[in-house]
N, C-alpha and C positions, 0 to 999 in steps of 0.2 A: 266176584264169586256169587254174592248172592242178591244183588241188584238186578236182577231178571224180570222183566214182566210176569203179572202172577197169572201160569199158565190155566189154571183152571176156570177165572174168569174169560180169558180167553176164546175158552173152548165151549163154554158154558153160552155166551152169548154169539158168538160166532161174529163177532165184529169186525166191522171196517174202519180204523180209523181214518177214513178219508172224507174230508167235509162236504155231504152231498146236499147242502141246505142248510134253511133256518130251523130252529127247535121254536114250534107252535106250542103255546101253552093257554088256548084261548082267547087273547086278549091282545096277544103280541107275541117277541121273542122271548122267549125262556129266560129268564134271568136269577142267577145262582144266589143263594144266602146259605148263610151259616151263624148258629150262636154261637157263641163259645162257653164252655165249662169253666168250672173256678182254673184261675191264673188269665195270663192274657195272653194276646193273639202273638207277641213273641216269646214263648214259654221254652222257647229250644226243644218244645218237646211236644207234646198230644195237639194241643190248641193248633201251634203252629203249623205241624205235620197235615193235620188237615185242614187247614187254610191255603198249605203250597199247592195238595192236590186241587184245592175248588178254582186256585187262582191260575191255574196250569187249563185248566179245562174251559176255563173262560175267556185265555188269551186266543188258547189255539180255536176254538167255536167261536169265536168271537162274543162273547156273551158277557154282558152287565153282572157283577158280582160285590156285593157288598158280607159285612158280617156286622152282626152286635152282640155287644155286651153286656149281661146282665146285671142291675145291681144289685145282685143277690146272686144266691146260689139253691132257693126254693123252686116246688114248680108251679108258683104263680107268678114267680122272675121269669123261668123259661114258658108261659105260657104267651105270658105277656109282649114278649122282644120275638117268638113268632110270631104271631099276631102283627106284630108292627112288622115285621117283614114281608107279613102276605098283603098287608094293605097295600104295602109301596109297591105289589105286583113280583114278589119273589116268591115263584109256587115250586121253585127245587130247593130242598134246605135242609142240608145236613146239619146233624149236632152229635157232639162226639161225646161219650160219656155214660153211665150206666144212671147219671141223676138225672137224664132226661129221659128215664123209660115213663113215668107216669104224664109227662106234660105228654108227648108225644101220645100217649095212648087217646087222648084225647083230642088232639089236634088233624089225626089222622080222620076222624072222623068229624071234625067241625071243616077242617077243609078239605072236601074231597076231590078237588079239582088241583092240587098241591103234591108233589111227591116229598117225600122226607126220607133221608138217609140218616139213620142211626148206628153208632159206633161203640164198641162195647156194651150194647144193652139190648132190649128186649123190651117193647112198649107193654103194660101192664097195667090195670085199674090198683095196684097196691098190694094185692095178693100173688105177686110175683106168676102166674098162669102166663104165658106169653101169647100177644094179639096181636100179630102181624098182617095188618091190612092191606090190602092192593095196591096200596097206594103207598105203603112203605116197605124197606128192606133193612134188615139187620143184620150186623157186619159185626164175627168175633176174629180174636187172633190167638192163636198156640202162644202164648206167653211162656209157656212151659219150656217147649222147644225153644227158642229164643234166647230164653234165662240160659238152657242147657249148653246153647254154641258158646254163648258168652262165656260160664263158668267150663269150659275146655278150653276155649282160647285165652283167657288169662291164667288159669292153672299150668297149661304146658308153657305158655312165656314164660310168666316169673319163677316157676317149677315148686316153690316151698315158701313157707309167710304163713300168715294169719290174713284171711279175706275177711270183708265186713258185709251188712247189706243195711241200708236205710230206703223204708219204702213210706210213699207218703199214706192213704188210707188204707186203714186195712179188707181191702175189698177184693172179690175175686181175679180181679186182673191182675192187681199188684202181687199180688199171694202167689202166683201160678209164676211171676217171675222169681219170686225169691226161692220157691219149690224145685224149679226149673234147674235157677242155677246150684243148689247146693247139687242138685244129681249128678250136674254137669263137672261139680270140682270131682265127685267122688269118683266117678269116669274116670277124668283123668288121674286121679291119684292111682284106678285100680289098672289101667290100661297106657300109661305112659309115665310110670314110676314117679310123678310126682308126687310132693308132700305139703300139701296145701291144708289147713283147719280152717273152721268154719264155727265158731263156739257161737253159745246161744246171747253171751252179753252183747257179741258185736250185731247181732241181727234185730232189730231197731224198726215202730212204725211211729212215726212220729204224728200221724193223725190228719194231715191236712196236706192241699200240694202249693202251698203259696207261702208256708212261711222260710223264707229264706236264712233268716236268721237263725232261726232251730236247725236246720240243716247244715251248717256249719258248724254250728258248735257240737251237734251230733257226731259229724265227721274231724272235728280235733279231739274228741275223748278217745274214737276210735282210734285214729293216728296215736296219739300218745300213749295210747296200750299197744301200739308196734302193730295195727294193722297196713299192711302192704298196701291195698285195694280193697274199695268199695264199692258195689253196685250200688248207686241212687236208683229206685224206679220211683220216684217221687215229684217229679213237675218240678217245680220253685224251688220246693227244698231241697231238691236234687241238688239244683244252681247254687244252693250254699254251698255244697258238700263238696263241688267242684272250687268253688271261688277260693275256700281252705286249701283243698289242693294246690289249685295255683299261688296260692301265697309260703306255700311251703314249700317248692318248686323253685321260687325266685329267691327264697334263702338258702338252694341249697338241698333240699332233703329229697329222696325219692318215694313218691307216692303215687300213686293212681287210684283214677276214678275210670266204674264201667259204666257211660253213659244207656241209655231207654230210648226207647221208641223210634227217634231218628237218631243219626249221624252226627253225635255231639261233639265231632272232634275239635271243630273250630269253635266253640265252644270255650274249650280245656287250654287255648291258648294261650302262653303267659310270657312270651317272649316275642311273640312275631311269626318264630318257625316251632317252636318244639310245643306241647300238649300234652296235657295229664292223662289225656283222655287214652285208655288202654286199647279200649273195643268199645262197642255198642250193642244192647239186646235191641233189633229193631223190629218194629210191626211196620210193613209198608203200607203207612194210613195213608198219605197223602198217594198214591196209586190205589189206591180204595176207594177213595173220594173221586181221583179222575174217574174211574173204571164205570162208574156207576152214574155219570153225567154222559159216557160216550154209552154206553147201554140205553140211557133215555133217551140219545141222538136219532141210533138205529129203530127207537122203536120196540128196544127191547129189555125196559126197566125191570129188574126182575122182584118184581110186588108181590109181597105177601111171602117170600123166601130169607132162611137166615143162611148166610152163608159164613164161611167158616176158609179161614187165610193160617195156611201151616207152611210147614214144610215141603208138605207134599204139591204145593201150589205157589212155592216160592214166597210165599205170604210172609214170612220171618226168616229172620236169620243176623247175619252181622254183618261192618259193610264190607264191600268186594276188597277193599286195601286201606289199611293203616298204617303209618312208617313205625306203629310204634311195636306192631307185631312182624315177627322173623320171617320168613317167605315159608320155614319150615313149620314155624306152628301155623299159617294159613293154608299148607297143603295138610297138613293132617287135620284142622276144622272144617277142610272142603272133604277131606275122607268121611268124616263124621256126619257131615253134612247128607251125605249123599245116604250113607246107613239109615239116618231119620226117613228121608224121602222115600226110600224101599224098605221102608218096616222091620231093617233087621233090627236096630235100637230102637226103643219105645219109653217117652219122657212120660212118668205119672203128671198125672193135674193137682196131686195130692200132697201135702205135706209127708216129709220123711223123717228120719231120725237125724239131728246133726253132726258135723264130721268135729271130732274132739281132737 
């Protein structure tokens, strides 16, 4: 349903995926990098997501692809582990994350023979003014909308509960999912007779996306105050909040987690075949990532532009199928679905009132 290639890139660049050649980067061929943000390159979730696009874009172009990792999470960590990527000859280097807008503002312009794709941010000297150089593009996502499909399609599932949300920083990204979804239960409570709450104890940021351990215990307070389901948009400590799931699962109990970013069903796995995992709010990063290594293919890297991955561009949504949702709540999320993408519904980016 909503695994569609994102039509606007698409159309925007007018592409051919069809391999007509090597990608010249000066020196040789093209060869892909990528840092990664706090958590690591298997985080089930951001990291990952855009490491499957670089490494997708690298099999089929046939191009040399590495990543590194920071020991830190400053931007003289991120300045540094670019730096050592351009050296070993990697001038395409995405980094995903709003904590690499300052390294990046500066790397755009120490190497200007490099292209750099940035995710969730906006390269910037500190004053947050945004400075998008030729030589780089900035990639946001509808979180909002996203959060909204998710919080409809587990409202009209489970119909009535107590939902939770545990988000890791409290940053605009995360904010716009948890915003997103409370609209989306109140949707469905006003438009398909569900009785879902959303109280403010259970909505939770725990501050960081790696601590796993806080994430779990975040999500057993929740469960033992009788919440049904939990959105994690939290990285690592998403991964607790599910691991508690799944151990609550194998004794037995019914709970659910609404996995981020990608497709964390196998993930949620606690038996082989069944999953905790309700749904997913996804941002399709890792086709983000590709989309913008086949644009550098053509010739048509689109430098010094921020582009913007919705609804309307198939940029978000949830995945096309889950066994754990009914065929009927996935026809009425794809009805909803389609209202976002023709503007009859309209998700704020803003915080609202919560559902008591």
């Amino acid at each position: 349903m909503f695994k569609k290639g994102i039509g606007m890139i698409v159309l925007l660049l007018a592409m051919s995926l069809i391999i007509t050649g090597c990608f010249e980067s000066g020196s040789g061929k093209l060869k892909l990098g990528m840092v990664t943000d706090a958590g690591t390159i298997d985080d089930k979730s951001f990291n990952q997501g855009t490491w499957e696009g670089v490494v997708q874009a690298g099999e089929e172009f046939e191009l040399e692809t590495k990543y590194l990792k920071p020991a830190g999470t400053t931007e003289a960590d991120y300045v540094k582990e670019i730096g050592n990527l351009y050296d070993a000859g990697f001038k395409f280097i995405v980094c995903p994350g709003f904590k690499f807008e300052t390294a990046i503002f500066q790397t755009q312009d120490k190497y200007e023979d490099a292209k750099f794709v940035i995710i969730d941010g906006n390269p910037h000297s500190g004053d947050f003014v945004p400075v998008v150089k030729d030589n780089t593009v900035s990639i946001f996502f509808a979180e909002h909308e996203s959060g909204f499909l998710a919080g409809v399609a587990a409202a009209i599932e489970l119909k009535e509960g107590q939902f939770g949300f545990i988000g890791g920083m409290e940053i605009p990204a995360v904010q716009k999912f948890n915003w997103g979804f409370q609209q989306g239960v109140k949707y469905a409570n006003a438009n398909y007779g569900t009785k879902v709450s959303l109280r403010a104890e259970n909505v939770v940021y725990q501050g960081s996306f790696d601590n796993v351990a806080a994430g779990q215990q975040l999500a057993a307070k929740m469960y033992d105050r009788g919440v049904k389901a939990i959105f994690a948009a939290a990285g690592g400590v998403g991964i607790g909040a599910i691991n508690e799931a799944k151990a609550r699962a194998k004794a037995g109990n019914k709970v659910w987690v609404i996995g981020v970013d990608v497709d964390q069903y196998d993930e949620g796995t606690y038996d082989g075949i069944n999953s905790v995992i309700l749904t997913s709010a996804m941002k399709q990063i890792s086709q983000a990532a590709y989309d913008m290594v086949a644009a550098e293919k053509d010739g048509k890297f689109p430098g010094g532009q921020t582009l913007i991955f919705d609804a309307k561009n198939n940029g978000v949504g949830i995945p096309e199928y889950n066994p754990n949702l009914s065929f009927e709540t996935q026809d009425n999320v794809g009805e909803v679905f389609e209202k976002l993408k023709s503007g009859e519904v309209v998700v704020s980016d803003e915080q609202g009132s919560l559902i008591k």
